[in-house]
Structure formats: structure tokens, C-alpha cells
N, C-alpha and C positions, 0 to 999 in steps of 0.2 A: 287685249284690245288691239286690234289693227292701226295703225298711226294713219290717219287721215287729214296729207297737208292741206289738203283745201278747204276740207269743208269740219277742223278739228273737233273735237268734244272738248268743251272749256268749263275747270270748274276756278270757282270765285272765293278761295279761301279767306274766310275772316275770321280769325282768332278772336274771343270776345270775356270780357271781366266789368263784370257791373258795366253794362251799356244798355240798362234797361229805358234812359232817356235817350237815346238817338238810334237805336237799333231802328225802330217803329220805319221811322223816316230814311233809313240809309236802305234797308231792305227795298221800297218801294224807288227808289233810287237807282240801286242797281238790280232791280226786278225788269226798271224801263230800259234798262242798256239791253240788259240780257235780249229781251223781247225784239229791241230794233235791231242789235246784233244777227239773230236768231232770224228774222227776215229779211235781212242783206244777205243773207247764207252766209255771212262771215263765221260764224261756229254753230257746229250740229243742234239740232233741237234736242239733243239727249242731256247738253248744257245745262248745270245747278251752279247754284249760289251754297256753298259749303262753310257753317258757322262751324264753330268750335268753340265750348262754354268752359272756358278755363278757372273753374270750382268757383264762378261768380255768388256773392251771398245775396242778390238783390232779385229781382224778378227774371232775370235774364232767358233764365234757358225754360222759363213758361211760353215765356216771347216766342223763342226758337221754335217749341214745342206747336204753338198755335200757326207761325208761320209754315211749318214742314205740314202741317193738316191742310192747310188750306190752299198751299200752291205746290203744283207739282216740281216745280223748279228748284225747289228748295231744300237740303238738308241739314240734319245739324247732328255735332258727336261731344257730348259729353262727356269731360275728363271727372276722372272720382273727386281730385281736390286739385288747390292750385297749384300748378307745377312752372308759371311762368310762361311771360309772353311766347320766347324762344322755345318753348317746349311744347306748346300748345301751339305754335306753326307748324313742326315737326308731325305732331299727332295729327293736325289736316292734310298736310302732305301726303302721310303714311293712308292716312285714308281716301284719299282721291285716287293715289297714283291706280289703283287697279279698274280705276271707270272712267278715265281723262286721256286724253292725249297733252292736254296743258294745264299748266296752273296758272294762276295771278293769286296771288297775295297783297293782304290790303287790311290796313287797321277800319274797325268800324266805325270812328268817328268821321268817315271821310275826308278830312282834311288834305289828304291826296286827290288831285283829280281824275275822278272814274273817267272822265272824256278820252284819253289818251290810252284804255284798253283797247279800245280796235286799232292804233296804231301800233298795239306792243302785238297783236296779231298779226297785222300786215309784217310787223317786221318776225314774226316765225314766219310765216307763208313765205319769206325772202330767205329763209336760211338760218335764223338763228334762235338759238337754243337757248339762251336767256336773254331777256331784255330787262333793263334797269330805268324804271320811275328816279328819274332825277328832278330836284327842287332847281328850278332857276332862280329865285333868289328866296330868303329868307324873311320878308319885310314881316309877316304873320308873328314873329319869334321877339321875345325879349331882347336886347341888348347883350346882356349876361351870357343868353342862352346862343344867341350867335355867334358870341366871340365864342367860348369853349365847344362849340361842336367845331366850329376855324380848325380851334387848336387840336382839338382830338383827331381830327383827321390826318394836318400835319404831323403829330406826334405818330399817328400809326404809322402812316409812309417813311419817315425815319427811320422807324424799328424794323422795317423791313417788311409793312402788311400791305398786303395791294388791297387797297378799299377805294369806294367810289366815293369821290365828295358829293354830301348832301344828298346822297341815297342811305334809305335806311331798308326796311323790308317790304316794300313797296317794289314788286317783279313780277313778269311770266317767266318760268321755266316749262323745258319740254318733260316729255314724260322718262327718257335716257338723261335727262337733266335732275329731277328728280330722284331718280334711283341711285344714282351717284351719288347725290348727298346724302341721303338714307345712307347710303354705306357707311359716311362720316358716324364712328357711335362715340365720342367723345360726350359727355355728362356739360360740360362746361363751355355752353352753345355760344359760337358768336357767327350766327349764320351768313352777315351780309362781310365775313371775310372769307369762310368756306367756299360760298359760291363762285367769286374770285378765282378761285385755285381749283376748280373744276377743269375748265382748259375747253370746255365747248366754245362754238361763235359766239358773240355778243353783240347786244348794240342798246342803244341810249333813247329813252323818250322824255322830253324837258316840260315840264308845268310847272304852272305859279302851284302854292300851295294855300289854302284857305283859314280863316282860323274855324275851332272849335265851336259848334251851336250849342252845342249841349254837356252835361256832365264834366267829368273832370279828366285832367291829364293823369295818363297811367304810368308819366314819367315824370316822376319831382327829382331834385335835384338829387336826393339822395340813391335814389333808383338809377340816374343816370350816372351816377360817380362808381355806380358798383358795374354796371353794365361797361364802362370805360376798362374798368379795370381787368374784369375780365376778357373783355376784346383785347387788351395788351397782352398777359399775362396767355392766354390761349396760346398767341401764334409767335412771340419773340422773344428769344431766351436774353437779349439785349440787355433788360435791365440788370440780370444777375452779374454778366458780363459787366455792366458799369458798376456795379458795387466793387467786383474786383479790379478795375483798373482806378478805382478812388482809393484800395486797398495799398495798391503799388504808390498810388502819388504820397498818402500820408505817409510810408514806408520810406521813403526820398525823403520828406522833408524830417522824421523822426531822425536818419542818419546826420542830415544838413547842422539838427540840431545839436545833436552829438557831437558832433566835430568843432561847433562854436563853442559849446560847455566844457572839453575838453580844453581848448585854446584858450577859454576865460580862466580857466583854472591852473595851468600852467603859467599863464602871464602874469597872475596874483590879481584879477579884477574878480572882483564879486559880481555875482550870479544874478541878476535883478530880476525880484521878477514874480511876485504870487499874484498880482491879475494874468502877467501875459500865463504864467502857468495855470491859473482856475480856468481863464478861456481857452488853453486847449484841452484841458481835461473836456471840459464841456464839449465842446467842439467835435471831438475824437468820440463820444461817447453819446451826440446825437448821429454820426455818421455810422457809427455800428449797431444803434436802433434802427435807425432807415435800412441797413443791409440787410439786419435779420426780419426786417418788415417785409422786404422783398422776397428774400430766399422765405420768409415765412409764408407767403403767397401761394408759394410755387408747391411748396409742401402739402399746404392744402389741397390745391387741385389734386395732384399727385393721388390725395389718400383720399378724394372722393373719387377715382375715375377708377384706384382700383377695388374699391366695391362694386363698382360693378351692377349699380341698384339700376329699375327703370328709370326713365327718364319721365314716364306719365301712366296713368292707369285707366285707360277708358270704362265710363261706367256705361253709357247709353249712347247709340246709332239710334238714327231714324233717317229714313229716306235717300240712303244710298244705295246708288243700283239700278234703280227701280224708277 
């Protein structure tokens, strides 16, 4: 496909998992962007809205099915079962890039403001290759859920990951934007750090964010602790690194101790001492669960990445192309 900066062909990728209550309404949503977009000449009339049914057990991908019949604007791809959010962005990706010049990416519950896609266009049309949906603030969000996305963020830029605060997968990328990360074939997806370390132009679009009208969050707490984890553990070998430099400190004061036990015992004092000795036992023996909890981590990824398996198995297209 020709890259066409003026007048681009833009597809609307939505990854989708039991979203059979807001699909309805999100569709015709961004059915009315596309439409006023599309008569601004802001993006080609060749422009679709792109679901992606990632092995939903509810009505979903009927939905999809009756939307891709009845509007030409629309399609939708079918994964055989659930492979995950991150994996099911991947498989829209993979499947636009050959009929797009751009992508946006965007969860269906719109809670991100669709309003601010024709500025993540305006800003391709000025040169850049990804733009980032940024949250201006968080007021929508839990207390809870505020402070540890805070923290998760500081904690990545620590460990050495460039991420954006309070972007999650909410983006345009170009279509050389895209194929780049497709390269990325890593099993253990944390895409909004990959795209970081692409090294195309960037630039930022700021919205409030809304809450949820319907159905349910497809991030509970425990979803999100796994999802933290493996955005750590993907891009920073840091923590194995602090295991071993807690290695070295306990190592210091093992000798420290030594040297005092030795001097109690030559000077004839007796040794005092089975709590302070139960609590380092303890002590010593919860720091080398946490290390091997660590280095057990890494192990893991390790022994899934070199299988080598797909990442997702498409069962059903409809209306790509065309």
C-alpha cells in the first residue's frame, strides 16, 4: 500500500473480550468519528474500524459478525481462544498493517477519549510516527488503583524502562511503526514499553479519561499485578542484580558477625542469643525465597520464549480489504 500523508487510510483497532454490553454503543461511536473524519478528508474513505475477538465466551463476536454485514466500514478477526489482551493487539496490528497506512489502538469500553484521534492524525500529518493518548489526570480511578499505577510507573523508569506515564495502549502508529514492532517476536508482551524503544518521532495527545458505562473492568487487581510484573521482568535485569547485591550486604554482615563471635569467645563472654539467632535465620531464609522468586521469574520467561509457540491463532476474518 502507498503511504498516503494526507489523505492516510486509518484503521481503528479494538481488541475485544466479553464486550457484548458496550460494543453496541462504542461501535456507533466511533462509526460517527470515522464518518466526520472521512468528510474532512482527514483519512481515506478506504478507512475501517478493526475489532478483534479475543476467544470472548459471551455474544461478542455475533455482534462483530452482524456489524462487518451491515456496515462497510467495519471488520472483525477472530482469535481461536483467549490469548490476551496484549496478544490480541498484536493479531489487529498484524492484520491491518497490509491495508493501513495508520493504526489507533483503543480498548472497547471507550473510556479513552475517541475525540482526540483527529489530533493523533494531525500530529502524523506533522511528522510523527507514533503518538500517545495520554490521561491528564486520573479522577475516574480508585484511590488504590492511583497510587500503584504512580508507583508502577516510577518503579519502571528506575529499572531503566522508558514508559509513558498514564499511557497505557491507547496510540496511532505508522505503518514502518508497526512493522517494527511486529519484528519484536518476544511471547511475553509488554507492548507500551516496546514501542518506546522503536526510536521513530513521537508526540503526546492529553484527555480526561471517562469511567466505564457498562460491563466490567478486564483489569482486576490480580490481572494487573501479573501484567506489572511482566512489564518488569521483560525489559530489566535489575532486580536479579538486586538480589545479588543483597547477596553481598548479607555476605558483610555474616563476616561482621563472625568477627564479633569470634571476640566473644576468646574474651570468655557468652554468646547471647536464640531470638537474635531465630530472627536471622528467618530473616536470611525470607531473602533467599524472594531471590529465588526472582531468578524464578526470569526462568520462566526464559523457558516460555524458547518454545517458541504462537502467540495467537486466528480462527475467522471478515471484512478486510474489501
Amino acid at each position: 500500500m502507498a503511504n498516503n500523508k494526507n489523505n492516510p487510510v486509518l484503521y481503528i483497532v479494538v481488541p475485544c473480550f466479553n464486550e457484548q454490553e458496550v460494543l453496541p454503543s462504542s461501535n456507533e461511536k466511533l462509526l460517527n468519528l470515522m464518518t466526520l473524519m472521512k468528510e474532512q478528508s482527514l483519512v481515506s474513505r478506504d478507512s475501517k474500524l478493526l475489532y478483534v475477538d479475543d476467544g470472548s465466551r459471551d455474544g461478542t463476536w455475533e455482534i462483530i459478525s452482524s456489524l462487518v454485514s451491515d456496515h462497510r466500514d467495519v471488520a472483525g478477526v477472530k482469535l481461536a481462544c483467549n490469548s490476551g489482551h496484549q496478544n490480541a493487539l498484536m493479531a489487529g496490528l498484524a492484520s491491518a498493517v497490509d491495508h493501513c497506512d495508520i493504526t489507533v489502538t483503543i480498548d472497547a469500553d471507550l473510556q479513552d477519549d475517541i475525540n482526540v484521534i483527529p489530533k493523533m492524525v494531525e500530529r502524523y500529518n506533522d511528522g510523527c510516527d507514533i503518538v500517545f493518548g495520554v490521561r491528564q489526570e486520573r479522577k475516574t480511578d480508585s484511590w488504590f488503583k492511583r497510587t500503584t499505577a504512580s508507583m508502577f510507573y516510577k518503579l519502571m523508569n528506575r529499572l531503566g524502562v522508558n514508559t509513558i506515564n498514564n499511557h497505557a495502549d491507547y496510540r496511532l502508529m505508522s505503518r514502518r511503526a508497526v512493522m517494527a514492532l511486529l519484528d519484536y517476536k518476544e511471547r511475553n508482551l509488554f507492548i507500551r514499553g516496546i514501542v518506546t524503544k522503536l526510536g521513530y518521532k513521537t508526540d503526546c495527545v492529553y484527555y480526561d479519561r471517562t469511567a466505564r458505562t457498562a460491563g466490567e473492568s478486564k483489569y482486576p487487581f490480580k490481572k494487573m499485578m501479573n501484567f506489572a510484573i511482566d512489564g518488569i521482568t521483560s525489559f530489566s535485569v535489575k532486580p536479579v542484580r538486586m538480589v545479588f547485591m543483597v547477596g553481598v550486604l548479607f555476605l558483610i554482615i555474616a563476616m561482621i558477625m563472625l568477627i564479633y563471635v569470634l571476640t566473644a569467645y576468646f574474651m570468655g563472654r557468652a554468646v547471647s542469643g536464640w531470638p537474635s539467632l531465630i530472627l536471622s535465620i528467618w530473616l536470611v531464609g525470607a531473602f533467599i525465597l524472594i531471590g529465588l522468586g526472582i531468578i524464578g521469574e526470569y526462568v520462566g520467561k526464559i523457558y516460555t520464549e524458547v518454545k517458541n509457540r504462537p502467540r495467537y491463532n486466528i480462527d475467522t476474518t471478515l471484512g478486510l480489504g474489501q
